[in-house]
C-alpha positions in Angstrom: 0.0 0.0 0.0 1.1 3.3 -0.9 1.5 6.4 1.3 -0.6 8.9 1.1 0.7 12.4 -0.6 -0.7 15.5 1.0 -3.1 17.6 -0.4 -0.5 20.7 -0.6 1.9 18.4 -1.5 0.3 17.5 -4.5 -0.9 21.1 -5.7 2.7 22.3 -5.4 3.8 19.5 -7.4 1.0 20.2 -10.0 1.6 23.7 -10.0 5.6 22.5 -10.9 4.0 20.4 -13.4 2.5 22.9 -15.4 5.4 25.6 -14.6 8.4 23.3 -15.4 6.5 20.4 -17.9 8.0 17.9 -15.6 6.7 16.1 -12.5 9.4 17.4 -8.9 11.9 15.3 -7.6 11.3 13.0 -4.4 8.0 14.7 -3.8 5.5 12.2 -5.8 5.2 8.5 -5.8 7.5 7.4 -8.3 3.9 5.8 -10.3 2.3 8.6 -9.7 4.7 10.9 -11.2 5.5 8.6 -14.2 1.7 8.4 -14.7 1.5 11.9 -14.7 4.4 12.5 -17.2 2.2 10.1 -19.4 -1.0 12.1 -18.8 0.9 15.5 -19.8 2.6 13.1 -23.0 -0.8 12.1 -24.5 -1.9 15.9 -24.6 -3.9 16.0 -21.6 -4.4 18.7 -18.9 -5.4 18.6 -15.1 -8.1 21.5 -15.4 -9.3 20.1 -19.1 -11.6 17.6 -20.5 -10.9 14.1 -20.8 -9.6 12.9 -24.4 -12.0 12.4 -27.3 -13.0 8.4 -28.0 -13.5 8.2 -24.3 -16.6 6.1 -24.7 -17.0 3.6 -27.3 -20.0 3.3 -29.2 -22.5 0.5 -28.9 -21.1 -2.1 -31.9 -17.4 -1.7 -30.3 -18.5 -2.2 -26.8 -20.8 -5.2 -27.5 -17.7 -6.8 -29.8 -15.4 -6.4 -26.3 -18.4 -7.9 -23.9 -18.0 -11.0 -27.1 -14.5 -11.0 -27.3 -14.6 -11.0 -23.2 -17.3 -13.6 -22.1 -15.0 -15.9 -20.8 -13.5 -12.6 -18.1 -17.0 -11.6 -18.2 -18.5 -14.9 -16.7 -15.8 -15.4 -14.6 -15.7 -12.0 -13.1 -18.9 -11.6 -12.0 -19.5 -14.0 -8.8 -16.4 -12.8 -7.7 -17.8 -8.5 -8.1 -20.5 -9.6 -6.4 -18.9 -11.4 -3.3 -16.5 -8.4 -3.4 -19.1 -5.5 -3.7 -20.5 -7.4 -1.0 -17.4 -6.4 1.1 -17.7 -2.4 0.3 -21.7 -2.0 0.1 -23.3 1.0 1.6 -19.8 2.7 1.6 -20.1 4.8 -1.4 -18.1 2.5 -3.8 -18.6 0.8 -7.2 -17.0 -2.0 -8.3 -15.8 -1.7 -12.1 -14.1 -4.4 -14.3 -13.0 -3.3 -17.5 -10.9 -4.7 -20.7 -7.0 -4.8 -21.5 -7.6 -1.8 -23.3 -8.7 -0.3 -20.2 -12.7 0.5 -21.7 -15.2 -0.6 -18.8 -17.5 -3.8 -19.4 -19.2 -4.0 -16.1 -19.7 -2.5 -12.8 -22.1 -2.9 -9.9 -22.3 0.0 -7.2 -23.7 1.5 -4.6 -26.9 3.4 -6.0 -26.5 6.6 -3.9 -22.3 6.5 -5.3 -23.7 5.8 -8.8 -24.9 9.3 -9.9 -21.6 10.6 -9.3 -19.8 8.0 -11.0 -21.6 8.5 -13.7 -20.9 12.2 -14.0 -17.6 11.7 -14.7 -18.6 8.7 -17.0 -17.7 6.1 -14.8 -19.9 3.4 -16.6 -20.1 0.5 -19.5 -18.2 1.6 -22.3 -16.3 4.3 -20.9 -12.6 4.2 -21.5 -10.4 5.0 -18.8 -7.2 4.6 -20.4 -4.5 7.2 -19.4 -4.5 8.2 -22.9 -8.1 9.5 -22.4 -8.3 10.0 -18.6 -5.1 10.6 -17.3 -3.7 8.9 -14.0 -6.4 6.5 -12.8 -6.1 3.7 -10.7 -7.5 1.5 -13.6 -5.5 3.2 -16.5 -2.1 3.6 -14.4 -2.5 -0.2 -13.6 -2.8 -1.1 -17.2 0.5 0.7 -18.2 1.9 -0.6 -15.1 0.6 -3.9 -15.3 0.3 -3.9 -11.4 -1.8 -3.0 -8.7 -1.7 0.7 -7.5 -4.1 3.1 -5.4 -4.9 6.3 -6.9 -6.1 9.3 -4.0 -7.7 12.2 -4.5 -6.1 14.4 -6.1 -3.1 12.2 -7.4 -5.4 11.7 -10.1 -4.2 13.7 -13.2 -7.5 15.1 -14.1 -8.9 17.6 -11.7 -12.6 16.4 -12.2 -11.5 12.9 -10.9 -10.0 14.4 -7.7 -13.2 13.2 -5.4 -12.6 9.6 -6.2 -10.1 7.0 -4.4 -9.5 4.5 -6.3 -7.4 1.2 -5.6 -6.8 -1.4 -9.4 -5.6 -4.9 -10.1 -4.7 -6.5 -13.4 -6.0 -9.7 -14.3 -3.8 -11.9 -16.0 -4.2 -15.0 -18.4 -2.5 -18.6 -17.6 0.0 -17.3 -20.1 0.8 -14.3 -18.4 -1.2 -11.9 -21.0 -3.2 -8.9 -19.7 -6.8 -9.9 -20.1 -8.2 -6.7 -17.6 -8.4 -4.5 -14.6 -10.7 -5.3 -11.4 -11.0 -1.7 -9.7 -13.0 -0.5 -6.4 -13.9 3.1 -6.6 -15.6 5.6 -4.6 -15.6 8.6 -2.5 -12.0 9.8 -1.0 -13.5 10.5 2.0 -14.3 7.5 2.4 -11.2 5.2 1.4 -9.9 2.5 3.1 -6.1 1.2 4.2 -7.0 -2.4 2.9 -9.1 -1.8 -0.4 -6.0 -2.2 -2.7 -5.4 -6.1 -1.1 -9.2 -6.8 -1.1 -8.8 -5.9 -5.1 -6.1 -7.7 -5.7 -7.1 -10.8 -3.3 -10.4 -11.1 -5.9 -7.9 -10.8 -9.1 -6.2 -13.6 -8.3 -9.7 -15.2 -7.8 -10.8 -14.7 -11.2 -7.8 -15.3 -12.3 -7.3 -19.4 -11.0 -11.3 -19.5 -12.0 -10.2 -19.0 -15.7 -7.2 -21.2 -15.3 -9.1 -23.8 -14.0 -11.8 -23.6 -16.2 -9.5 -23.4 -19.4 -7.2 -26.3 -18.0 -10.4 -29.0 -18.5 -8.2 -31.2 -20.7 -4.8 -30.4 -19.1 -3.3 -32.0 -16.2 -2.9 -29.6 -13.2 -0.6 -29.2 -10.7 -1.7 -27.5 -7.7 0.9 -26.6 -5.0 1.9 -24.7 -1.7 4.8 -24.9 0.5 3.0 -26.0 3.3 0.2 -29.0 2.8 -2.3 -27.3 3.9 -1.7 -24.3 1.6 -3.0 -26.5 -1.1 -6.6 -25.5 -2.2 -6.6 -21.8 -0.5 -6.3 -18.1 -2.6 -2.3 -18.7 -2.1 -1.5 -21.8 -3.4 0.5 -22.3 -7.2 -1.7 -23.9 -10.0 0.3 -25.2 -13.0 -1.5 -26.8 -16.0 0.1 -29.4 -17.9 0.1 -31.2 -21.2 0.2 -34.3 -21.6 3.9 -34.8 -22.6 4.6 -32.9 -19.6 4.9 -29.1 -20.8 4.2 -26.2 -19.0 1.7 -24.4 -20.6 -0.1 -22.3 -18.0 0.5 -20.8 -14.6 -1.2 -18.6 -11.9 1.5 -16.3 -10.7 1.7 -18.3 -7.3 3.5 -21.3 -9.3 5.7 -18.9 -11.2 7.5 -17.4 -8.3 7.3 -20.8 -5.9 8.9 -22.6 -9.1 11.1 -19.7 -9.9 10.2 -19.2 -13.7 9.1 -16.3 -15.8 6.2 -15.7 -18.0 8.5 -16.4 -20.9 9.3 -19.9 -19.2 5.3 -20.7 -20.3 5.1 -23.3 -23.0 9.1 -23.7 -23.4 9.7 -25.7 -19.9 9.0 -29.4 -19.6 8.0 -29.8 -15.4 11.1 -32.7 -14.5 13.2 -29.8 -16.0 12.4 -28.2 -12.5 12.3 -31.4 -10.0 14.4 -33.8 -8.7 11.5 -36.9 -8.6 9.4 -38.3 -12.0 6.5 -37.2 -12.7 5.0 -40.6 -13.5 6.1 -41.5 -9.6 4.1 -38.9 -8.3 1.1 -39.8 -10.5 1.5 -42.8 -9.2 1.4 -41.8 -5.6 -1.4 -39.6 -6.7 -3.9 -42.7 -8.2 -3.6 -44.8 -4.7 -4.0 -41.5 -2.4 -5.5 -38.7 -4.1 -6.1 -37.1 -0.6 -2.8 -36.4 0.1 0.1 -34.2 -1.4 3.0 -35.2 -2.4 6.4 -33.7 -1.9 8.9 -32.7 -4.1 12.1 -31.1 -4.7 13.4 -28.4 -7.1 17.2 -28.3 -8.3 17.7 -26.1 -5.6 16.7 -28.0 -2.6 13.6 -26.1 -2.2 10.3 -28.6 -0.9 7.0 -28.3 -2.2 3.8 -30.1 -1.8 1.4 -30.9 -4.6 -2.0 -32.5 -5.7 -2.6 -34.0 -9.2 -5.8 -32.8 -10.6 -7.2 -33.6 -13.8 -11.4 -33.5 -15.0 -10.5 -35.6 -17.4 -11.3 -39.5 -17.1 -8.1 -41.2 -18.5 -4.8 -39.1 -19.8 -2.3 -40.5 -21.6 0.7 -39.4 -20.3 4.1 -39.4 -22.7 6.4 -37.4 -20.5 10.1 -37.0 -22.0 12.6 -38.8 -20.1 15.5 -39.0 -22.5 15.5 -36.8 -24.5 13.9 -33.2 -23.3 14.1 -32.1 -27.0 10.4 -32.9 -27.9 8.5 -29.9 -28.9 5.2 -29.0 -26.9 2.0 -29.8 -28.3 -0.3 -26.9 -30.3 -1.6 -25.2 -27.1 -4.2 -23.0 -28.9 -7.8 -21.9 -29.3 -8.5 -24.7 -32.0 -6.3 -27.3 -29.9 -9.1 -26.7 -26.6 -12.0 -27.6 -29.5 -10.2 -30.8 -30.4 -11.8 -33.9 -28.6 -10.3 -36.6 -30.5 -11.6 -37.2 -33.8 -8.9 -37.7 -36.6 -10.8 -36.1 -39.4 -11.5 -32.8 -36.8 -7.9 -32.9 -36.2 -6.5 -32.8 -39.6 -9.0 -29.9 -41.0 -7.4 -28.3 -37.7 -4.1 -29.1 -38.9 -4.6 -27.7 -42.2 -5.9 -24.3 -40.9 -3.4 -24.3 -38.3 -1.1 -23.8 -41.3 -2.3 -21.2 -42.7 -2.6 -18.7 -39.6 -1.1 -15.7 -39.6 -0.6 -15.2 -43.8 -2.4 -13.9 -46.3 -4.4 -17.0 -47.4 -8.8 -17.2 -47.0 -9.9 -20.3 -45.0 -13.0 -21.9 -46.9 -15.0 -24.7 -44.1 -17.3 -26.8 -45.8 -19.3 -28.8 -43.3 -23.1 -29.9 -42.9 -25.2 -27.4 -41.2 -24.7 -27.4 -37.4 -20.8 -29.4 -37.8 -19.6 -26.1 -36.0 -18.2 -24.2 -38.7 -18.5 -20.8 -37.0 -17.2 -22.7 -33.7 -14.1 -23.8 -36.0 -13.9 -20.6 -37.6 -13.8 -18.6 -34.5 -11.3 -20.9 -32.9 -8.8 -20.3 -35.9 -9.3 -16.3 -35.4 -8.3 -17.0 -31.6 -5.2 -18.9 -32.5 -3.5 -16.3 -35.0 -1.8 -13.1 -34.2 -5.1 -10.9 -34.8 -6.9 -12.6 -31.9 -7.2 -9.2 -29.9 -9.0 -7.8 -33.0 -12.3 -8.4 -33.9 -14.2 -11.5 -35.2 -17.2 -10.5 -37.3 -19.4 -13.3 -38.3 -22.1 -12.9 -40.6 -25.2 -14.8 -42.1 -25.2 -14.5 -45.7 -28.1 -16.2 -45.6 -29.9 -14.5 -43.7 -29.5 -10.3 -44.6 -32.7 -9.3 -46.0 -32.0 -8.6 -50.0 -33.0 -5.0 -49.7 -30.1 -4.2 -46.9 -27.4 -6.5 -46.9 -25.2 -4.0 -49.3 -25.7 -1.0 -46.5 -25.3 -4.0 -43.8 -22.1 -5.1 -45.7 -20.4 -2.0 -47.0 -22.1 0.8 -44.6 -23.6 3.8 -45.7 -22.6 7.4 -46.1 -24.8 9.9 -43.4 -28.4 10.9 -44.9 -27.7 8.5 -47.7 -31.2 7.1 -47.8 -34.4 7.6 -46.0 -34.0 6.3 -42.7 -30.7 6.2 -42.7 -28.7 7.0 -39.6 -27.6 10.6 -38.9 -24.3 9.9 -38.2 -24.0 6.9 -41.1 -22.8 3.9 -40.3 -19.8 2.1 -41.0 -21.0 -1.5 -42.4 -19.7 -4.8 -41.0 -16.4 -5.2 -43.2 -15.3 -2.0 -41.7 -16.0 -3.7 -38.1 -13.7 -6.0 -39.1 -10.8 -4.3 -39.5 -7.4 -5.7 -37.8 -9.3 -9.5 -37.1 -11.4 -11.9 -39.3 -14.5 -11.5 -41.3 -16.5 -15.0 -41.2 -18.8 -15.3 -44.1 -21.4 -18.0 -43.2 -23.5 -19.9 -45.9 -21.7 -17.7 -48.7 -23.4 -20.1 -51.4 -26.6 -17.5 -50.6 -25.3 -14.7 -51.3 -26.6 -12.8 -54.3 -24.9 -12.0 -57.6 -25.0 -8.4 -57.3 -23.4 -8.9 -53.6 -20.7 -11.5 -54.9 -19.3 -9.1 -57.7 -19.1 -6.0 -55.0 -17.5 -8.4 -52.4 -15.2 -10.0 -55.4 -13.8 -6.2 -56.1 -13.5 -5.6 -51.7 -11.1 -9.1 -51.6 -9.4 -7.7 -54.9 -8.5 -3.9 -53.9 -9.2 -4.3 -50.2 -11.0 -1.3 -49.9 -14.4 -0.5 -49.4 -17.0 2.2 -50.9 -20.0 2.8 -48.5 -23.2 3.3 -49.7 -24.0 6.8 -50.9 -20.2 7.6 -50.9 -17.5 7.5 -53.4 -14.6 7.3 -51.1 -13.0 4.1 -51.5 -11.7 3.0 -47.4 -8.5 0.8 -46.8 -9.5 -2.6 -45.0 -7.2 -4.9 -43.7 -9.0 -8.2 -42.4 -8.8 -12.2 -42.6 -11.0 -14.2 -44.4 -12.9 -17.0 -43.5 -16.0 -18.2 -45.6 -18.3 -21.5 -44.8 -20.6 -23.1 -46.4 -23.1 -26.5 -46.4 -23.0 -26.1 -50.6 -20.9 -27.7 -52.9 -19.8 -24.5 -54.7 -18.7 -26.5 -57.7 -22.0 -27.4 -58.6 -23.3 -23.8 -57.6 -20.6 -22.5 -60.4 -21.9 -24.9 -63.3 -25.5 -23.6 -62.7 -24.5 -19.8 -63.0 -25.4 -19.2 -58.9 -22.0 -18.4 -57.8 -19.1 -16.7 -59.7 -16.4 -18.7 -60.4 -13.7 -15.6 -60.2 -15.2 -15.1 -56.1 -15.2 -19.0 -55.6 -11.3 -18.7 -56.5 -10.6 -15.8 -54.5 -12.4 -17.2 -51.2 -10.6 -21.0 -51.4 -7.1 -20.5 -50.6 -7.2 -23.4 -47.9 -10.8 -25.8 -48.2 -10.9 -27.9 -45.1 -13.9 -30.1 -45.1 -15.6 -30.7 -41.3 -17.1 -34.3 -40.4 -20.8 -34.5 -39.7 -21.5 -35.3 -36.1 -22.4 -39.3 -37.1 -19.0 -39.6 -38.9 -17.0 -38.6 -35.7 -15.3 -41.2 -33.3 -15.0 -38.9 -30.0 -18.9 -39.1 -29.4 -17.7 -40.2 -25.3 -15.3 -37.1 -25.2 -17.3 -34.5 -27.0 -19.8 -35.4 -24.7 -17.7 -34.7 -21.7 -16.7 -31.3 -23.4 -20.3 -30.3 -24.4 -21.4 -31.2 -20.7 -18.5 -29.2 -19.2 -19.7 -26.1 -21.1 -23.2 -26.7 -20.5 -22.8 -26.9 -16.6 -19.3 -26.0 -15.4 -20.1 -26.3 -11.5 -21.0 -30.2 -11.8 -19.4 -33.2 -13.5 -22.3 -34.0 -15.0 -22.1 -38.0 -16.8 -24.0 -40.0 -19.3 -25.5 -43.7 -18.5 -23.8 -45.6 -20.3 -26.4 -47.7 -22.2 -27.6 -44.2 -23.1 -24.3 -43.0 -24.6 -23.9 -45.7 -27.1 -27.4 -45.0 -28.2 -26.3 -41.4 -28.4 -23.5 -42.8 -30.8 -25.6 -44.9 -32.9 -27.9 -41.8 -34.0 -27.9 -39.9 -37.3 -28.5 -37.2 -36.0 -29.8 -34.9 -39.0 -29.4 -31.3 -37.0 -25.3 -32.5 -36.0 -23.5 -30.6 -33.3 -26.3 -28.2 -32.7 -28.7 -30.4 -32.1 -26.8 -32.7 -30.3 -26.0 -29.6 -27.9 -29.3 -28.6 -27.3 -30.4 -32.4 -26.5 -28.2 -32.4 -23.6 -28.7 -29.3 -22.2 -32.1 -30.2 -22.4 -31.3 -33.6 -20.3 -29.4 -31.4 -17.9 -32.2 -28.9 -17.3 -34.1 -32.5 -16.7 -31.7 -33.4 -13.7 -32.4 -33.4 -10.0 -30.5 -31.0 -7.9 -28.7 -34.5 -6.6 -28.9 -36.3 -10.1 -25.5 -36.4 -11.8 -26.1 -38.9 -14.7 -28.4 -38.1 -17.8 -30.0 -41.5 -18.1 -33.2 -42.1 -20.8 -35.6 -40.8 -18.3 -34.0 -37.3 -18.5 -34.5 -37.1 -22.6 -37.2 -35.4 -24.7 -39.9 -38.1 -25.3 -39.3 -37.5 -29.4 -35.3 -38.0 -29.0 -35.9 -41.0 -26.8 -38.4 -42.2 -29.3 -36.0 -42.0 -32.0 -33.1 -43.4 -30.3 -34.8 -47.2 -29.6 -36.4 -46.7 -33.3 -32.7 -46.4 -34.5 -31.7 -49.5 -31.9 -34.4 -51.7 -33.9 -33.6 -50.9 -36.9 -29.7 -51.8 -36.4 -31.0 -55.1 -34.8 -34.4 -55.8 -37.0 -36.5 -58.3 -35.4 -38.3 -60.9 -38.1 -42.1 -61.5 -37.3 -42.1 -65.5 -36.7 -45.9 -65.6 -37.3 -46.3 -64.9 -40.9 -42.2 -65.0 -42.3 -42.2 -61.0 -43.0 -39.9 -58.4 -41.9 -42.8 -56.1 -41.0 -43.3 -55.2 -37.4 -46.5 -54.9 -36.0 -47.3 -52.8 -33.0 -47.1 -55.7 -30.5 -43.5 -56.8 -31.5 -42.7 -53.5 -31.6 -43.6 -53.0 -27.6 -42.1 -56.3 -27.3 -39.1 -55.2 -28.7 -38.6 -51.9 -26.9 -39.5 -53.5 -23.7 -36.9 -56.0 -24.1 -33.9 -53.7 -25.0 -34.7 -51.0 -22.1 -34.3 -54.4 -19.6 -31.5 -55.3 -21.3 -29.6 -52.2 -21.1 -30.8 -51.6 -17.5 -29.2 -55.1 -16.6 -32.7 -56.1 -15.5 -33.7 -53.0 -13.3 -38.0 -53.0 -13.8 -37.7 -49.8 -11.5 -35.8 -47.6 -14.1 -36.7 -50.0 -17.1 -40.2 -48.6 -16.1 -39.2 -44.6 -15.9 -37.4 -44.8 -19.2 -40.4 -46.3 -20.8 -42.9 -43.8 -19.0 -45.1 -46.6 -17.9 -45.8 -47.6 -13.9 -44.2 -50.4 -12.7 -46.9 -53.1 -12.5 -47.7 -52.2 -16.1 -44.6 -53.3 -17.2 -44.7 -57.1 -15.3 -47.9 -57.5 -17.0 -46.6 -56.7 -20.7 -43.9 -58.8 -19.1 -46.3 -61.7 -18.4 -48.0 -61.1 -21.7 -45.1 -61.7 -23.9 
């Protein structure tokens, strides 16, 4: 915690400021005075306004709360439990992006009109570029935690507020945002700044966790019982052994750097193998288990790992063997070797100027692919803009597209608006079902890709734009070529790379997409599937693929009991179930013995249902009967009957 700076103290030294154009000597904290030497860089003043494009507009900021749900969802319990530390004591509690623009805040309401007054809400920008030295802009450049009093900060209109900011940092040591408790300076408190950065380091293990699903992890302490509390060290792993995340706990206990992420294999750093202390960890997962770095130092650590069986191929001769891809597209990759090699492909072409064509069924995840792609190149801070083709209205997908000069047409916005290529610009344009698209819309987007530059509607000034490309599409464009419906010039220009995903009943990682699908759905339980019901699940078609696959189990989980844990047949829509035993009897038909035909007729048909639910029950009339909706003494009479 910083000292305070007296209030004479710090108008003399503004008064220097301005006099002299440099901060005094030994009178400010050293942040504070390198903030304010910032503030006075960027063109600012203490008694002036704060910069222009302090607040974004509505399209940028609802891009950031996209680009951000992951920080976003993570954030949020822990706001809450932390505003629930300052309430009724004139604070808000503000989280905003690593560009320093505020996504979302939750305050005290009588705190809240003044806050706002000096636009301390969503979509604000409090950058010191645009608000001088602030406790959430100073921390961004710092890339620390630091209190901000009174009037420390720069601009003069800010000078009511005390403000105490901590960054919030990725497993790989990136700047994903600030956590920031503001309010009145009258009525600041010693401890605020470790209360904020207590709850960073909350969110941040939360996110590690959470993005370590398919990782091994490695929590640690150097006492036993450190393990599991806000100061222990959380390391995930891969499976060959590589370190490719850390909380900054587990960097300083293991004495590494950020840079040490994804270029360190773990028995670089301890005396004992890590295939012992797996071991150890099978037959007594309650306890930790101790180890040694090259220095002598002791820690204790727990294996953790959500997922069922991990293969482990840790390097013990040679330490040569490069990690594994550790990327966006990597974390959707579940196991399927026809996924994987589209992956591979695309993987190949990040980062250069070739356009990614996915050709898939409808609902294969083509936008999930393509947005994974964007997330593993070097544009993955920039925008990903994904739109329908499909589904723009005729009569405004060239305004939608291109945008439109102000007071170009009736109706038009005042202010004109820049079109959705234009949002694009510095990430990846994602062109779903491009097959739809019109003629008159393919030659205009043809001479875009061709000049990269666009002409908004009701304007003849051509704009630079600089994005990637990604198109997708259930057609086969070939065929769409021969009948005239799709030029063949675009169809050239859009298929630098085609990768070609697998419908949902060609895959062979049904049991771990499951897993994955269910982890999304309902992070807080380890939700399971029977396993009578999961080979069903395998054998299906299913016509709508990934999408409605998704929505089937979350339907199944919304189904659950508060102490159920295992979607069973029970727990499924009455149509899926339905079609699920139709599919079972028509893989194993059953021949009607009383005339010699292969027709069924209703009573075999019960028969046969009724049969295969005991089967795959192992004989359990209780749950035979739930899954078949019928009471239980129904069932022992068809049982009798038959």
């Amino acid at each position: 915690m910083q000292t305070k700076t007296s209030g004479l103290t710090l108008r003399q030294a503004r008064s220097y400021l301005m006099e002299h154009g440099d901060c005094p000597v030994d009178i400010l904290d050293s942040r504070v005075a390198q903030s304010w030497r910032r503030s006075l860089a960027a063109g600012l003043l203490p008694g002036g306004p704060a910069m222009a494009a302090e607040h974004t507009d509505a399209a940028i900021l609802r891009q950031s709360l996209a680009r951000n749900h992951d920080l976003l969802s993570h954030s949020q319990p822990v706001m809450e439990y932390l505003f629930d530390q300052v309430r009724h004591s004139q604070n808000v509690v503000v989280l905003a992006d690593s560009h320093g623009t505020l996504i979302h805040s939750l305050g005290d309401a009588c705190f809240l009109a003044k806050a706002e007054r000096v636009a301390l809400s969503c979509g604000a920008s409090w950058s010191e570029e645009h608000r001088g030295t602030n406790a959430i802009g100073t921390a961004l450049a710092e890339r620390n935690g630091v209190e901000i009093h009174g009037a420390e900060h720069f601009l003069e209109r800010n000078g009511f507020l005390t403000c105490a900011a901590a960054p919030i940092m990725s497993a790989t040591a990136e700047l994903l945002g600030i956590l920031d408790i503001s309010g009145d300076q009258r009525s600041g408190h010693p401890h605020t700044l470790g209360l904020v950065n207590t709850a960073a380091r909350m969110i941040e293990n939360r996110l590690l966790i959470a993005g370590s699903r398919h990782h091994i992890r490695l929590h640690m302490h150097a006492h036993p019982f450190g393990i599991g509390t806000m100061a222990e060290g959380i390391v995930s792993l891969s499976d060959d052994g590589w370190i490719v995340g850390a909380n900054r706990m587990a960097l300083s206990l293991l004495k590494l750097t950020a840079g040490d992420i994804g270029s360190t294999v773990l028995e670089r750093l301890i005396h004992e193998r890590f295939q012992d202390i797996l071991s150890f960890q099978k037959r007594r997962s309650h306890l930790a288990s101790q180890v040694h770095l090259q220095d002598g130092t002791v820690l204790f650590v727990q294996i953790h790992t959500d997922v069922s069986s991990i293969s482990l191929k840790l390097p013990s001769s040679s330490l040569n063997t490069q990690p594994i891809h550790d990327d966006a597209l990597s974390r959707l990759d579940s196991g399927d070797l026809s996924w994987r090699q589209a992956a591979d492909k695309a993987r190949r072409i990040l980062n250069k100027p070739i356009s990614l064509l996915i050709q898939g069924e409808s609902g294969v995840g083509k936008e999930l692919f393509a947005k994974a792609w964007h997330d593993s190149g070097v544009r993955y801070k920039g925008p990903f803009v994904a739109i329908n083709c499909a589904a723009l209205p005729e009569s405004l997908i060239e305004s939608e597209l291109f945008g439109y000069a102000p007071g170009s047409f009736t109706g038009a916005k005042r202010e004109g608006s820049l079109g959705r290529l234009r949002q694009a610009q510095g990430g990846t344009l994602f062109l779903d079902e491009i097959g739809e698209m019109t003629n008159a819309m393919q030659t205009r987007l043809l001479r875009v890709l061709q000049e990269r530059c666009v002409t908004p509607v009701g304007s003849s000034e051509e704009i630079k734009v600089d994005f990637s490309l990604v198109c997708a599409t259930h057609c086969n464009l070939s065929e769409a070529i021969e009948r005239g419906a799709f030029r063949s010039d675009l169809f050239y220009r859009i298929n630098g790379l085609t990768v070609q995903l697998p419908a949902l009943r060609e895959r062979t990682d049904i049991e771990q997409l499951t897993v994955n699908m269910l982890d999304h759905i309902d992070p807080d339980r380890t939700i399971q599937v029977a396993p009578d019901l999961l080979k069903a699940l395998g054998r299906y078609d299913w016509p709508g693929n990934m999408r409605q696959y998704a929505s089937i189990l979350r339907t199944a989980c919304a189904m659950l009991e508060s102490d159920e844990l295992s979607i069973s047949w029970q727990h499924l829509p009455d149509d899926i179930r339905l079609a699920l035993l139709q599919a079972s009897k028509n893989e194993h038909p059953v021949t009607n013995h009383f005339n010699g035909q292969d027709s069924l007729n209703l009573h075999e048909i019960s028969r046969h249902a009724i049969n295969m639910v005991i089967d795959n029950t192992q004989g359990n009339i209780s749950k035979a009967a739930r899954i078949l909706g019928i009471s239980r003494q129904t069932l022992y009479r068809k049982i009798q009957a038959k």
